[in-house]
C-alpha positions as CSV (number, residue, x, y, z in Angstrom):
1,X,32.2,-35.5,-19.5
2,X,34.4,-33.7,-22.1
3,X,35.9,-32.0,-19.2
4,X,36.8,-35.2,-17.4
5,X,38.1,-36.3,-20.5
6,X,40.3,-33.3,-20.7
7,X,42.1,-33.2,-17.2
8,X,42.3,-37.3,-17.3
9,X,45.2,-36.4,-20.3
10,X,46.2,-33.4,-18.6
11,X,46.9,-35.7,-15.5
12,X,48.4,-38.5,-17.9
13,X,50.8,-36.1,-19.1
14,X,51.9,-35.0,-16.0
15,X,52.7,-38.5,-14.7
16,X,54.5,-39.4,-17.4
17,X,56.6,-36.1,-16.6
18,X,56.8,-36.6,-13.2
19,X,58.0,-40.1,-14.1
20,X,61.5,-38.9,-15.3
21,X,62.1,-37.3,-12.7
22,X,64.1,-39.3,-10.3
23,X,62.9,-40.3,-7.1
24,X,64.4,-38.2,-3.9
25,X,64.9,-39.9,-0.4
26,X,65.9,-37.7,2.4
27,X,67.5,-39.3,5.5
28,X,68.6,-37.4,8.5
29,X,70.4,-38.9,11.7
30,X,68.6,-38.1,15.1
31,X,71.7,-38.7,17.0
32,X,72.7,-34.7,17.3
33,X,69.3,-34.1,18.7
34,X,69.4,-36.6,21.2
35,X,72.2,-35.4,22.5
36,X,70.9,-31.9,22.7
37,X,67.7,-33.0,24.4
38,X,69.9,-34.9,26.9
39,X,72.0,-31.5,27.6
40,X,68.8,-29.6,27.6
41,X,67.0,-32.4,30.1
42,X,70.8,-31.9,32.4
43,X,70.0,-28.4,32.7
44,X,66.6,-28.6,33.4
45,X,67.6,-31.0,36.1
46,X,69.7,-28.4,38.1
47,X,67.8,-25.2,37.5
48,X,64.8,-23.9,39.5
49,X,62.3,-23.5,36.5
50,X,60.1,-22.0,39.3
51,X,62.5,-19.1,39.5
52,X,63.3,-18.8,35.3
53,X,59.8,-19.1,34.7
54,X,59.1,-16.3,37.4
55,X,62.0,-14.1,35.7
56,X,60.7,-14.4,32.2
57,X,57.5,-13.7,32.8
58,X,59.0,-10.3,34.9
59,X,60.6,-9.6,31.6
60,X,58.0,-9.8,29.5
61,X,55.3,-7.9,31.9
62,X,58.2,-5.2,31.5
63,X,58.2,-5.0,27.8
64,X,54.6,-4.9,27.2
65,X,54.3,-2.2,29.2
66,X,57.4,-0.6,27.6
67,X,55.2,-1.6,24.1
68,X,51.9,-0.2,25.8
69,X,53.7,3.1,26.9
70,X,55.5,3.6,23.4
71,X,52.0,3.4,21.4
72,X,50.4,5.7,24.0
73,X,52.9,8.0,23.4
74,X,52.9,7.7,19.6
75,X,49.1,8.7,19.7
76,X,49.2,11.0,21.6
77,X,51.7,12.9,19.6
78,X,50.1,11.5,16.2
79,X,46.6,13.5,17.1
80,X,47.5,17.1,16.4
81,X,44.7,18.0,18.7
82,X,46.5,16.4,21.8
83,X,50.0,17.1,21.5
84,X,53.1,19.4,19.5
């Protein structure tokens, strides 16, 4: 009870604070995006995403196992037992 009493004029004070401050609207224009996702939606349009798709995913495969390779390596020298 004393506690409630205690953050209700905690919280009082803090509105009336928050009360001077002055009140912030933030507007942005969607035009520039639209126009990017039209661009983006032209180029999808004439490329094969079958084909990029395919491509990406090569080029990932080839840097995990580049990523797989280079830990391998870096415990295998790290354990004096295995390597110089």
């Amino acid at each position: 009870m004393i506690l409630e009493l205690l953050m209700d004029n905690l919280f009082k004070w803090i509105e009336a604070l928050l009360s001077l401050v002055p009140v912030m609207n933030f507007e942005f224009s969607i035009d520039g995006i639209e126009t990017f996702l039209g661009y983006f939606d032209m180029v999808g349009f004439f490329v094969p995403m079958d084909t990029v798709l395919l491509l990406i995913g090569v080029l990932v495969t080839f840097e995990t196992v580049k990523i797989i390779i280079a830990f391998a390596r870096f415990v295998w020298k790290f354990i004096p037992i295995f390597g110089n």
